[in-house]
N, C-alpha and C positions, 0 to 999 in steps of 0.2 A: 616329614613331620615338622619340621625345620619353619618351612612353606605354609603351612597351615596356622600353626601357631601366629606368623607374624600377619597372614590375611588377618584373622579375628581380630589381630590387635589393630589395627587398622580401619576394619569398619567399625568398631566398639568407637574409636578418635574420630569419626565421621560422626556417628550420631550425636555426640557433645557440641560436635560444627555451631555456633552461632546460640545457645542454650544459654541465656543470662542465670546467674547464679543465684540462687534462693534465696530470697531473701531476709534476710539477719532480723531477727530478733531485736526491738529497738532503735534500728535502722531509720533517717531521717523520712525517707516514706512513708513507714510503717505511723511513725508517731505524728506525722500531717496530716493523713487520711485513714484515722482510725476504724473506721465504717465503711470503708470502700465506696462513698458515694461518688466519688468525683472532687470532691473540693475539701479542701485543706482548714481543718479547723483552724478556731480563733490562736489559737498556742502559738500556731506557725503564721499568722497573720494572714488567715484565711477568713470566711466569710461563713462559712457552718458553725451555725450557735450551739450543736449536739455533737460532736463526732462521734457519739456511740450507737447514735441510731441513724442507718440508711434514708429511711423516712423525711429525716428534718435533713433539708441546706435549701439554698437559696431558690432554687427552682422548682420547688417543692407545692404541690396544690394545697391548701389551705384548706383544713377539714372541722364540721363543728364538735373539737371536743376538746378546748379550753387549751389545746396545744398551739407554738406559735410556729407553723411545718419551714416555712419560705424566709425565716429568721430579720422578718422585716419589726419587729419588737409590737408587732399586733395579731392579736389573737382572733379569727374567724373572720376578716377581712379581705373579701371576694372567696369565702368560702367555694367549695364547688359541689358542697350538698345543701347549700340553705335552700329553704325553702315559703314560698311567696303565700302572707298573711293579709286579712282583710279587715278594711276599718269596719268597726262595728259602731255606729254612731248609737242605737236605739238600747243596745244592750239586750238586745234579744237573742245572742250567739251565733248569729247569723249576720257574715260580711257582704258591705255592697264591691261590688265587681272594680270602680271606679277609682276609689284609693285601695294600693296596695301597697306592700313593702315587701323585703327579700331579711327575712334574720335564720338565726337560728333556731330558736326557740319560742313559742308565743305569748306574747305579754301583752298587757290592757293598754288600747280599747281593741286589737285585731284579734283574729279569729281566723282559723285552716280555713274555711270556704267562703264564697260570694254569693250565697244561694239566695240572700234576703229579695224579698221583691218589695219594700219599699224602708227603709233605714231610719226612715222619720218618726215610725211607726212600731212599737214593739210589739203591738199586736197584729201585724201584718207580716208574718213570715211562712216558710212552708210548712214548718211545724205545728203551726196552730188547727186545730180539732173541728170539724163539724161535726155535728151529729143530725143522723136523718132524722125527719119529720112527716114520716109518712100519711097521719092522720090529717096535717096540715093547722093544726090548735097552736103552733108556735115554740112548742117544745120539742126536746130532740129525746132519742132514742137511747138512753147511757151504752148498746150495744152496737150500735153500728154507727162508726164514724171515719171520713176520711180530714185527710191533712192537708192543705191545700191554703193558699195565700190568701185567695178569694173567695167568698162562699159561694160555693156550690149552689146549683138549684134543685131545693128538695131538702135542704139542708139548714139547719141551725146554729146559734153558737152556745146553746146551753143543753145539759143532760140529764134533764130531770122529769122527764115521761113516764109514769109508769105502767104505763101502754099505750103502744106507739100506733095501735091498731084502733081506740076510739079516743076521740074529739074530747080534749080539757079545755074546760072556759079558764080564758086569761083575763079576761075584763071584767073583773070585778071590784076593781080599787078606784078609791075616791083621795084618797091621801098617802104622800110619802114623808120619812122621816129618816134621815140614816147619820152614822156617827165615823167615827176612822174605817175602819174595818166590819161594817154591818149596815144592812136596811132596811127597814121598817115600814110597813103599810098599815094603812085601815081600810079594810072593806066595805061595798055598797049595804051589808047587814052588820054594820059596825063593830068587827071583831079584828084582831090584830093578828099581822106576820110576820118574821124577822126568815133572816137570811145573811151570810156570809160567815162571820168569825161568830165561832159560839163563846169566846172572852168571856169570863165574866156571866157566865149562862145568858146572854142574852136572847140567844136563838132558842134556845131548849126550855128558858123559863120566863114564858111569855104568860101574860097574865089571861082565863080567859073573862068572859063578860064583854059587854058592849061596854063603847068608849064614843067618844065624840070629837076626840082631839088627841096626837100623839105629837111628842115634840124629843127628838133626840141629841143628847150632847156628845163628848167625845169617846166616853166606853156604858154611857147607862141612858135609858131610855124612861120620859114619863107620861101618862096617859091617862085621859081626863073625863072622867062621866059624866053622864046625862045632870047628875047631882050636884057636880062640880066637885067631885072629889076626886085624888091625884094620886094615883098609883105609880111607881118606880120600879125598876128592875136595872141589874146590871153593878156595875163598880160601885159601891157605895162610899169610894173615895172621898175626902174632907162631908161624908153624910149629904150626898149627893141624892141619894134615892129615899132620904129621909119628909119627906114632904108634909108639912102641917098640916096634920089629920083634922082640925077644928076648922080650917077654912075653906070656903066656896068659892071654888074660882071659875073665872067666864074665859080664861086664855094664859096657856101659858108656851115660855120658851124655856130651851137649855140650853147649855153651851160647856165649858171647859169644867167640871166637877160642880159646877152650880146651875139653879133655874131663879127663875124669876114669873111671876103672873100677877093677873087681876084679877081684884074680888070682888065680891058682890057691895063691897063697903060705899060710901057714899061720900066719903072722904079718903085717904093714904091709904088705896084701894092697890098699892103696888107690895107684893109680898115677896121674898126671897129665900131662897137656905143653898143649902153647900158651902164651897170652900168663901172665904171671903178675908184671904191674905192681903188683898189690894184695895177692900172696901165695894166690892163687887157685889157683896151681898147685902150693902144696907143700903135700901129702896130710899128714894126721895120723899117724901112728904109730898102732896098733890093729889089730882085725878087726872088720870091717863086713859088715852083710849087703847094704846096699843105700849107693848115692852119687847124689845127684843133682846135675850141675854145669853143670845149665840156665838159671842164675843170669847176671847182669852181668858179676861180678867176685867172685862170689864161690860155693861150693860147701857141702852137707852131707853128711851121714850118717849111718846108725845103725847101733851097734857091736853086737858079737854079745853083752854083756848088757843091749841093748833103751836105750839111753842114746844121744842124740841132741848132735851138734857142726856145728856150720857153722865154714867158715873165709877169710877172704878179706877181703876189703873191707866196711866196719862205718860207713856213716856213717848211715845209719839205723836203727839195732840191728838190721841183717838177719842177721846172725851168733848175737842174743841169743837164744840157744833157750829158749822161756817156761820158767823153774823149775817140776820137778815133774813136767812131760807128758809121755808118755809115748806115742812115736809106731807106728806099723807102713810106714808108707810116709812120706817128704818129697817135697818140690817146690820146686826152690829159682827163684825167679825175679828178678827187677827191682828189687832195692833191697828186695824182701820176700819172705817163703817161707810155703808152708802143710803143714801136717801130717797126714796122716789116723788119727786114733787106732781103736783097737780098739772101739769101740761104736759106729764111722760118725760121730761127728761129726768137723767139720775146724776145727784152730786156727791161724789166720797170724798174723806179725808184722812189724814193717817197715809202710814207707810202707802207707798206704790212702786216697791221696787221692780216686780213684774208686772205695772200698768194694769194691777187689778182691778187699783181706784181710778183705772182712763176707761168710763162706756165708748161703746161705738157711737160716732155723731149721726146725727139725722135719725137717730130708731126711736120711734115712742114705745115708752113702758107701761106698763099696767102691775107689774110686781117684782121686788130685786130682793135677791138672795147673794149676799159678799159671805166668803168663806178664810181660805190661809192667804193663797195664792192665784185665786183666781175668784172670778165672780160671774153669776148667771142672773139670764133675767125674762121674762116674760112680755113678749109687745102686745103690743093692741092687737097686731093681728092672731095673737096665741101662738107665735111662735118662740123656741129657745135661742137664746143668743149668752153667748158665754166671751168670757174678754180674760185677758191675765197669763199667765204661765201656761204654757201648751203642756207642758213634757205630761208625760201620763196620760196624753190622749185627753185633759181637765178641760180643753176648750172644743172638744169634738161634738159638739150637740147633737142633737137625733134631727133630720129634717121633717118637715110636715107642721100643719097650722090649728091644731086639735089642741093643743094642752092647756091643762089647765091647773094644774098646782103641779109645785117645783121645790127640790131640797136640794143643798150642794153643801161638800164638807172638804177638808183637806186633798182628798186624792182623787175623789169619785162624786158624781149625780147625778139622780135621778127625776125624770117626768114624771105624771100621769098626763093620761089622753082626756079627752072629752066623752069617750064610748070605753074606760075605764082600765085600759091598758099601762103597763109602765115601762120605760125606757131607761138604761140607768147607761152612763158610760164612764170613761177613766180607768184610772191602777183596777187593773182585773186582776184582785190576789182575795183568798178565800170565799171565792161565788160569789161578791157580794153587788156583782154588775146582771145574779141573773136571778129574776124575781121569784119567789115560792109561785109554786101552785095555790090558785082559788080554793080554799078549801071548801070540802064535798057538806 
C-alpha cells in the first residue's frame, strides 16, 4: 500500500515538471500586454496606443472607420478596404476611367465608377435616354427607349410622339424666341408654342391668335400682331408683361424684366416699360431703325443716320459704343453687346471674361445674337457659329448650312432651318432643348 501511495505521488510531481505558474493577477506582464496582442502598451513604454483592444498595435491593417488600427497617429492611411473613386469632370455621375483616387468614402468631384464615355460632355454618358422613332417624323416614342452614350439608329433624344406609328410634321416654324428655362416658336400660320419650364404659366398660358413677332426675355414672353399690338405673358415682374395698349409697334425686343420697341411714330419712335432701376427703360429721343433690349439692364439702338447708342446701366462700359463703328445690326446682352457691321465682321464690348465678346476671325456674319456667357451667330453661308463659355454644351451648334433665324439666352439656343425645322442645344433641364410638336 506503502508503494502505491508514493508511485502516485510521484507521477502527480512529474506532471508539475517544467508548468510555469499562473499568472498573478497584476503581475508586470499582465499590466504591459493587457490585450494579448503582442506588444506592450504605452504604460510600459510600449508602442500599442489601445492595450484593450487586440485589433489596434502597430502591425495592425488600417481599416476605414475613423480608427487609428497601426497607432501611426493617422486615421485611414493605406487603408486595406478603401476603395478606387472617379473624376467626374462634367458632373454627370459618371467618372472617366483616367483619373482616379484610392479614399474612403466619396466626395466631389469623384464618383464609384468610370463608365462616362466622354467627361467633357454631360450629356454624353450611358445614362442618357433615346427614344425610338419608328415613324421616322423626328420624334421619339415616350414608351420605348434605350440608354446608351451614342445615339442609337432609329432613335431620338426627345419623347413626345404621340404615336410613334404615323408621320408628325416638325417643320413648321419660321421663328424662335426662348428665355432661361423655356422656348418659344411662331409657326409658318403664325400662331405660337412654348416648351420647357411652365414658370410663370408660360408654357400652359400661351396666348392664341396670329402674331407676327415674338421676342422673349428672362421668365416672360411678348408677341406682336399684324396690328402692332403687344401682348405678354409669363412673370410680370417690375410689370414686364405690361405693354402700352395705346401704341403700334413695327419691332420689339426683351430682355431682363423689361422690353423696348418701335412705333409707328415719326419722331422718338423708341418705346419702353418694365423694370427701369438703371434707366433701362427710358428710350432716347431720336428715330431708330432697330432696338435691342436683350441686355441685363441695359438697352441699344441704331438711329435712322446709321449712328449707334446704348442706354441703361454702365458699370462695364456696356453702354460705351466703340467710337467710329459703324453698326447694321446690335445685340445687347449681359454687361456686354456685340455689333454686326456691314462687311460681316462682329465688334463687342463690355465684359469678356469667357471671350464671349472675341468672334471667331475670318467668319462673315449675316446676324449675331450675344447672350450671358456666350454668343452665337449666323454666316453668310447660314451656318451657326457660337464662341464663349463651352460648359453646358452653350457653344455646341447644330451642323448644316439651312438656318435662318437664331435665339440664344443664358444656358440654352436655339435655330430654325430654312425648310422650317428647329434645333435647340445647351443646359437640357425642363425639355426645353426639345421643340413642341407642329400643332394639328
Amino acid at each position: 500500500m506503502k508503494k502505491i501511495l508514493v508511485l502516485m505521488a510521484l507521477f502527480a510531481l512529474a506532471l508539475n515538471v517544467g508548468c510555469p505558474a499562473p499568472e498573478e493577477e497584476g503581475s508586470t506582464e499582465s499590466l504591459c500586454d493587457a490585450d494579448k496582442d503582442g506588444f506592450d502598451g504605452i504604460i510600459c513604454g510600449g508602442d500599442d496606443c489601445n492595450d484593450d483592444d487586440p485589433d489596434i498595435h502597430p502591425d495592425a491593417k488600417e481599416q476605414c472607420d475613423l480608427v487609428d488600427h497601426n497607432c501611426d497617429g493617422k486615421i485611414h492611411d493605406d487603408a486595406e478596404d478603401l476603395f478606387t473613386m472617379y473624376y467626374d469632370e462634367d458632373q454627370d455621375g459618371y467618372g472617366t476611367a483616367t483619373i482616379s483616387v484610392e479614399a474612403c468614402a466619396p466626395y466631389w468631384p469623384y464618383v464609384e465608377n468610370d463608365e462616362d464615355c466622354d467627361d467633357t460632355d454631360a450629356n454624353k454618358n450611358p445614362g442618357v435616354l433615346w427614344y425610338q422613332d419608328s415613324d421616322g417624323d423626328g420624334y421619339g416614342d415616350p414608351d420605348s427607349s434605350q440608354a446608351a452614350c451614342e445615339q442609337p439608329e432609329g432613335y431620338v433624344d426627345n419623347n413626345v410622339d404621340p404615336d410613334d406609328s404615323s408621320f408628325t410634321e416638325s417643320n413648321c416654324w419660321k421663328d424662335v424666341a426662348i428665355g432661361r428655362d423655356h422656348s418659344c416658336a411662331l409657326t409658318t400660320s403664325n400662331t405660337i408654342a412654348c416648351w420647357g419650364s411652365d414658370a410663370d404659366d408660360i408654357v400652359s398660358d400661351v396666348p392664341s391668335g396670329e402674331f407676327e413677332q415674338i421676342s422673349s426675355g428672362y421668365k416672360h414672353v411678348c408677341a406682336r400682331a399684324a396690328d402692332g399690338k403687344v401682348q405678354c405673358w409669363g412673370s410680370n415682374s417690375n410689370q414686364a408683361t405690361t405693354a402700352p395698349l395705346t401704341e403700334s409697334f413695327t419691332d420689339i425686343s426683351c430682355g431682363l424684366n423689361f422690353c423696348c420697341g418701335l412705333t409707328e411714330a415719326t419722331d422718338n419712335n423708341v418705346v419702353c416699360w418694365g423694370n427701369n432701376d438703371e434707366g433701362q427703360s427710358d428710350a432716347p429721343e431720336g428715330v431708330f431703325t432697330q432696338v435691342s433690349a436683350s441686355g441685363d439692364r441695359h438697352a441699344c439702338g441704331i438711329k435712322d443716320d446709321g449712328t449707334s447708342i446704348c442706354w441703361g446701366q454702365n458699370d462695364n462700359g456696356e453702354t460705351d459704343v466703340p467710337a467710329g463703328e459703324t453698326f447694321v445690326q446690335i445685340s445687347a446682352a449681359h454687361k456686354y453687346n456685340c455689333g454686326l457691321k456691314d462687311d460681316g465682321s462682329i465688334v463687342c464690348w463690355g465684359v469678356n471674361q469667357y471671350d464671349q465678346g472675341t468672334p471667331p476671325e475670318g467668319v462673315s456674319f449675316v446676324y449675331v445674337n450675344s447672350t450671358t456667357v456666350h454668343s452665337c451667330g449666323l454666316t453668310t453661308d447660314y451656318e451657326v457659329k457660337c464662341w464663349g463659355s463651352g460648359t453646358y454644351s452653350r457653344t455646341a451648334s447644330p451642323s448644316g448650312t439651312n438656318f435662318e433665324k437664331l435665339d440664344a439666352e443664358q444656358l440654352h439656343s436655339c435655330a430654325v432651318t430654312g425648310d422650317g425645322k428647329i434645333e435647340c442645344w445647351g443646359h437640357d433641364e425642363f425639355g426645353k432643348l426639345d421643340p413642341a410638336l407642329c400643332p394639328l
